[in-house]
C-alpha positions in Angstrom: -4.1 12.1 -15.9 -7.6 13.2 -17.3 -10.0 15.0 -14.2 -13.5 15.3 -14.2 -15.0 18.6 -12.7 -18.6 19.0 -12.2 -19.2 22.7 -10.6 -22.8 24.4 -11.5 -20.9 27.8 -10.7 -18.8 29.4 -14.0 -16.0 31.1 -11.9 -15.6 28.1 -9.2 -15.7 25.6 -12.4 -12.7 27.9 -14.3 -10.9 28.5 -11.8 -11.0 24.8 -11.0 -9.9 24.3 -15.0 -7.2 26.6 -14.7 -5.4 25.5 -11.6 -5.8 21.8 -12.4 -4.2 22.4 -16.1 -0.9 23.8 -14.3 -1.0 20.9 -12.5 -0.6 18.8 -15.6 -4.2 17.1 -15.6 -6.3 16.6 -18.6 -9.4 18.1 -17.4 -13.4 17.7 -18.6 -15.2 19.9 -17.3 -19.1 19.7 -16.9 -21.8 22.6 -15.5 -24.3 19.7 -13.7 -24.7 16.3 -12.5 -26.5 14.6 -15.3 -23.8 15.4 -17.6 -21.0 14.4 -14.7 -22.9 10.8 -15.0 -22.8 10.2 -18.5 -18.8 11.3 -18.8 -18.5 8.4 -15.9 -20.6 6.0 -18.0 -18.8 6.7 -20.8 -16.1 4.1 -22.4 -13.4 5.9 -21.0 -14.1 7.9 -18.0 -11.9 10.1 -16.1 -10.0 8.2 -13.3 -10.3 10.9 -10.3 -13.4 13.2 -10.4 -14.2 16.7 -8.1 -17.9 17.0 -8.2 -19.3 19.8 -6.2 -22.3 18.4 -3.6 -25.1 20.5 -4.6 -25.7 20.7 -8.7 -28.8 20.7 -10.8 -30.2 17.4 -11.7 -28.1 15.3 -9.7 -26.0 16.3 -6.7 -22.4 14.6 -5.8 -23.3 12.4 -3.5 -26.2 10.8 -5.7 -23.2 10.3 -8.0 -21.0 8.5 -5.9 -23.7 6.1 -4.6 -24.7 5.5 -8.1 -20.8 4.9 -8.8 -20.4 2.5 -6.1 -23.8 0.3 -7.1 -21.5 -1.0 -10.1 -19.0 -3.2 -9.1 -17.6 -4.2 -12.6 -16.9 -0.1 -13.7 -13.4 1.1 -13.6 -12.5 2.1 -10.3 -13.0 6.3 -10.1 -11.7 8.5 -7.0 -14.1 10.9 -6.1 -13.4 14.0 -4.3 -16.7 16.1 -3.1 -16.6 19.8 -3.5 -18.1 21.3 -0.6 -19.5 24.5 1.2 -20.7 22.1 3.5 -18.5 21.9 7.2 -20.7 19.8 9.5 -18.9 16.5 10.5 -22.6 14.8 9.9 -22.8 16.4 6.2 -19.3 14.9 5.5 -20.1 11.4 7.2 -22.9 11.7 4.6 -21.0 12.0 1.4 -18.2 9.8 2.5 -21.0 7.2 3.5 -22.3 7.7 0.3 -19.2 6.5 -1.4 -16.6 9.7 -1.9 -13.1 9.0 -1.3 -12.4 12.5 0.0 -13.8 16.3 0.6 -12.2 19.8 -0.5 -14.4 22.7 1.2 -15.1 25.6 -0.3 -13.4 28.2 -1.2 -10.7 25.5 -1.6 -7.0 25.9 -0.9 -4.7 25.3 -3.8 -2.4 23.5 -1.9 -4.5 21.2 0.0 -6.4 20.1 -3.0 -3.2 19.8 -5.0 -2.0 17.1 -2.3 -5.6 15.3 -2.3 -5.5 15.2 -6.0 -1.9 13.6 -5.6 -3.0 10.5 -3.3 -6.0 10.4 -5.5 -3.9 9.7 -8.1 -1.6 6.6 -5.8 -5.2 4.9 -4.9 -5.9 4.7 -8.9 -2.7 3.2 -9.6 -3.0 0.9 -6.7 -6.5 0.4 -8.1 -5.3 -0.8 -11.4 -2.0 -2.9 -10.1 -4.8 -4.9 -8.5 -7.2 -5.1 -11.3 -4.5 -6.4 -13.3 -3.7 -8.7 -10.8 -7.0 -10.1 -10.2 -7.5 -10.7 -14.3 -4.3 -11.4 -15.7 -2.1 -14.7 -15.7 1.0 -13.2 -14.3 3.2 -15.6 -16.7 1.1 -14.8 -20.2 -0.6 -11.4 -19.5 -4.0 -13.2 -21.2 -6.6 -12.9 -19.0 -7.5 -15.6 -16.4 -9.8 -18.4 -16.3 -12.4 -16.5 -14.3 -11.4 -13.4 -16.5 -12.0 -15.2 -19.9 -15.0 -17.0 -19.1 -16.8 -14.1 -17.5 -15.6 -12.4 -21.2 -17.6 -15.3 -22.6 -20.6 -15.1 -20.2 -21.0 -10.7 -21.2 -20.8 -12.1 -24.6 -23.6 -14.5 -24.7 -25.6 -12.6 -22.8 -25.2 -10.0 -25.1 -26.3 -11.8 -28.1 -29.1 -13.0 -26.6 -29.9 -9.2 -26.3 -29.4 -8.4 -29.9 -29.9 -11.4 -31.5 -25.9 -11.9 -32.3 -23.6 -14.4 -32.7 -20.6 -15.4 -30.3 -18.1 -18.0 -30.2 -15.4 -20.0 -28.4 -12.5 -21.2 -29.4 -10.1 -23.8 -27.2 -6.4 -24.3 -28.0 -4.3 -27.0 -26.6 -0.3 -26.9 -27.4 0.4 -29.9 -28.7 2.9 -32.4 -26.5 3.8 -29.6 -23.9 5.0 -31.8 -21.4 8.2 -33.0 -23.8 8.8 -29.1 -24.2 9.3 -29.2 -19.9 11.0 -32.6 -20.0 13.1 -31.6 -22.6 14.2 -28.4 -22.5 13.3 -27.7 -18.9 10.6 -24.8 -17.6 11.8 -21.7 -18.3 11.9 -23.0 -22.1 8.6 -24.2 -21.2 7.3 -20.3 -19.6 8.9 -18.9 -22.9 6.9 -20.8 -25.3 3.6 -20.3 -23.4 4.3 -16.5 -23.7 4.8 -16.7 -27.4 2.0 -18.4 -28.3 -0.1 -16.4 -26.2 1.7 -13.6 -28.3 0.8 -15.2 -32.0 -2.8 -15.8 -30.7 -3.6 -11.9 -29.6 -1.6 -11.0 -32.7 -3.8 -13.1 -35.1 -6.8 -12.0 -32.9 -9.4 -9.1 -33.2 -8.6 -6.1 -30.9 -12.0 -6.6 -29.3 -11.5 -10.7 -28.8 -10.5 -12.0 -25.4 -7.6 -14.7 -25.2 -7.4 -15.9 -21.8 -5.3 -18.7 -20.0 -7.7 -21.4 -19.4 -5.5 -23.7 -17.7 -1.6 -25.4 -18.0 -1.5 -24.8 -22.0 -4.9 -24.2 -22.6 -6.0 -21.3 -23.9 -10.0 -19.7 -24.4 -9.9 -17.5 -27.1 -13.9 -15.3 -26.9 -14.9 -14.2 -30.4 -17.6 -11.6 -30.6 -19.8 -11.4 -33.4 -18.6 -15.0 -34.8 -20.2 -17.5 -36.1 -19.0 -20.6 -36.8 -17.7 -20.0 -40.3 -15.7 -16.8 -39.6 -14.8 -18.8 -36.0 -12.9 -21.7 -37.5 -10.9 -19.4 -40.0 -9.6 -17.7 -37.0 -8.8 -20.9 -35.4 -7.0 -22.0 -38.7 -5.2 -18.5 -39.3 -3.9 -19.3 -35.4 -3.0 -22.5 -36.0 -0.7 -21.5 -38.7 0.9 -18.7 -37.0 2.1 -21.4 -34.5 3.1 -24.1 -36.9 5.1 -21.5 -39.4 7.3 -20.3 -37.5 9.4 -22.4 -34.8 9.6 -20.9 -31.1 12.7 -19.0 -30.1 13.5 -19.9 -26.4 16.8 -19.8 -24.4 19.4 -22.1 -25.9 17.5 -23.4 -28.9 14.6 -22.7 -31.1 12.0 -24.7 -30.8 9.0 -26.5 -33.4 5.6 -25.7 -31.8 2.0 -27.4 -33.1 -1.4 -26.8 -31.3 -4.5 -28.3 -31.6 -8.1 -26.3 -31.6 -11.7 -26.4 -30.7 -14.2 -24.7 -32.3 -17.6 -23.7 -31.1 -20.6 -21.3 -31.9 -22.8 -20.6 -29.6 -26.1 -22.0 -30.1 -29.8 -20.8 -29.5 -30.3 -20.5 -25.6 -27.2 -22.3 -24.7 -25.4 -21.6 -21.6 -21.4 -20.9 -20.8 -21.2 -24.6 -19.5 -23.1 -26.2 -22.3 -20.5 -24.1 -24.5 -17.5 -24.8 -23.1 -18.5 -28.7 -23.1 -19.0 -28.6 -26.5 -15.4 -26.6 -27.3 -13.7 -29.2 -25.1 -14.7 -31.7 -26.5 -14.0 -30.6 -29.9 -10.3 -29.9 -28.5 -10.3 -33.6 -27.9 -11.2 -34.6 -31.1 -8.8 -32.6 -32.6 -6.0 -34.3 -30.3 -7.7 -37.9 -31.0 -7.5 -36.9 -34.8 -3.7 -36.2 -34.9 -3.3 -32.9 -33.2 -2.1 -29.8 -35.3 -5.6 -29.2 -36.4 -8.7 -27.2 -36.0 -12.3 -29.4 -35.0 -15.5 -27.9 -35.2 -17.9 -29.0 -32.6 -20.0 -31.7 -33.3 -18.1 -33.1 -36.0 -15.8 -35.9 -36.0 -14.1 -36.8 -39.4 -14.9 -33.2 -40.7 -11.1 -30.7 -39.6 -9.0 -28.7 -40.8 -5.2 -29.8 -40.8 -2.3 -28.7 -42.0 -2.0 -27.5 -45.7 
């Protein structure tokens, strides 16, 4: 697991390097606070972090409250590294939104142990992020999940003057696959198609579970064009190939909505417009893709 040490002092800062590296972490190691906070805005920041309290530019405790003003940032435990003994001083940085203290000179041991729980409160930290986001059956994200993904993308190219796009699949007759062949063949096709989606997505798209056997799919720099090959490039990965379930395989169709966002518009006026694009497509046949606002216009099966 990667650390992040922030320590203005050379010797304190390698000796922190070197005893953490026996220890097994990945460590990135920084000599002041300014550079501490852009390693935890980064993409990727390190998970547990030992900042030392007093540092040029920004001290630890300015870093924690900072860290703690963004709700929506990856969870990071923060250990202070301290001189300071007095109970107010460590009220203070534990106020300001540390998870623990290490005082100086630290002992190995001790700070090995607080590293370790550290380390249990991230992985509890992620179990419930994944938790909180994730359909437990599909692994694509949730409703809330996908359209907040869709909300961060509009708002975003209404920063930069970019394009973004929904897309709304519907598996086709779902309820004869449960009648039929009973739930657990119904739970294995569900998971397979979320499968063929994210495989025929971009890394970057979101495919969430939007509700029963729908499915939001959040495209990123789409417009409607590029948005309704994807869509058809789906639709065929669903259609070629039938669905392998317990007992029996399985012929699968889906139908799909297309939508690009449009000048202004909100994640409501969106979503309207996908849905009712879905219901064209089912109204139209099913096994098809529909681009909002059009009604005889699709794109069926070659």
């Amino acid at each position: 697991m990667r650390v992040l040490v922030a320590e203005d002092d050379v010797i304190s800062r390698r000796r922190l390097e070197k005893r953490l590296a026996e220890w097994g972490y990945e460590v990135v190691a920084v000599e002041d606070g300014e550079q501490a906070w852009e390693v935890l805005q980064g993409n990727d920041p390190p998970p547990l972090a030992l900042l030392d309290w007093m540092m040029p530019k920004l001290d630890g405790p300015e870093i924690c409250t900072r860290l703690r003003q963004n709700a929506h940032a990856p969870y990071t435990y923060v250990i202070l590294v301290t001189g300071k003994s007095a109970v107010e001083d460590i009220v203070a940085g534990l106020e300001a939104g540390a998870d623990d203290y290490v005082a100086k000179p630290f002992n190995a041991q001790e700070l090995e142990v607080r590293l370790r729980i550290g380390r249990r409160i991230v992985a509890m930290q992620a179990e419930l992020q994944v938790r909180a986001t994730r359909d437990p059956l599909t692994g694509a994200w949730n409703r809330r999940a996908s359209t907040d993904a869709l909300t961060r993308e509009l708002e975003r190219a209404r920063r930069t003057g970019g394009s973004v796009a929904a897309i709304l699949a519907d598996i086709d007759h779902f309820k004869l696959v449960n009648d039929e062949n009973g739930h657990l063949a119904g739970d294995e096709v569900l998971s397979e198609f979320v499968r063929r989606l994210t495989a025929t997505a971009r890394p970057y798209d979101a495919v969430g579970r939007y509700g029963g056997e729908e499915f939001l799919v959040v495209l990123a720099d789409c417009d409607e064009a590029m948005a309704t090959g994807v869509a058809e490039r789906m639709r065929a990965s669903v259609d070629g190939t039938p669905f392998s379930t317990t007992g029996r395989s399985l012929a699968v169709s889906a139908s799909f909505g297309v939508a690009a966002a449009q000048l202004g518009e909100t994640v409501d006026g969106l979503l309207a417009r996908v849905d009712e694009a879905l219901y064209n497509a089912k109204n139209q046949g099913r096994n098809r893709v529909v681009i909002a606002g059009t009604t005889a216009k699709s794109h069926e099966k070659v």
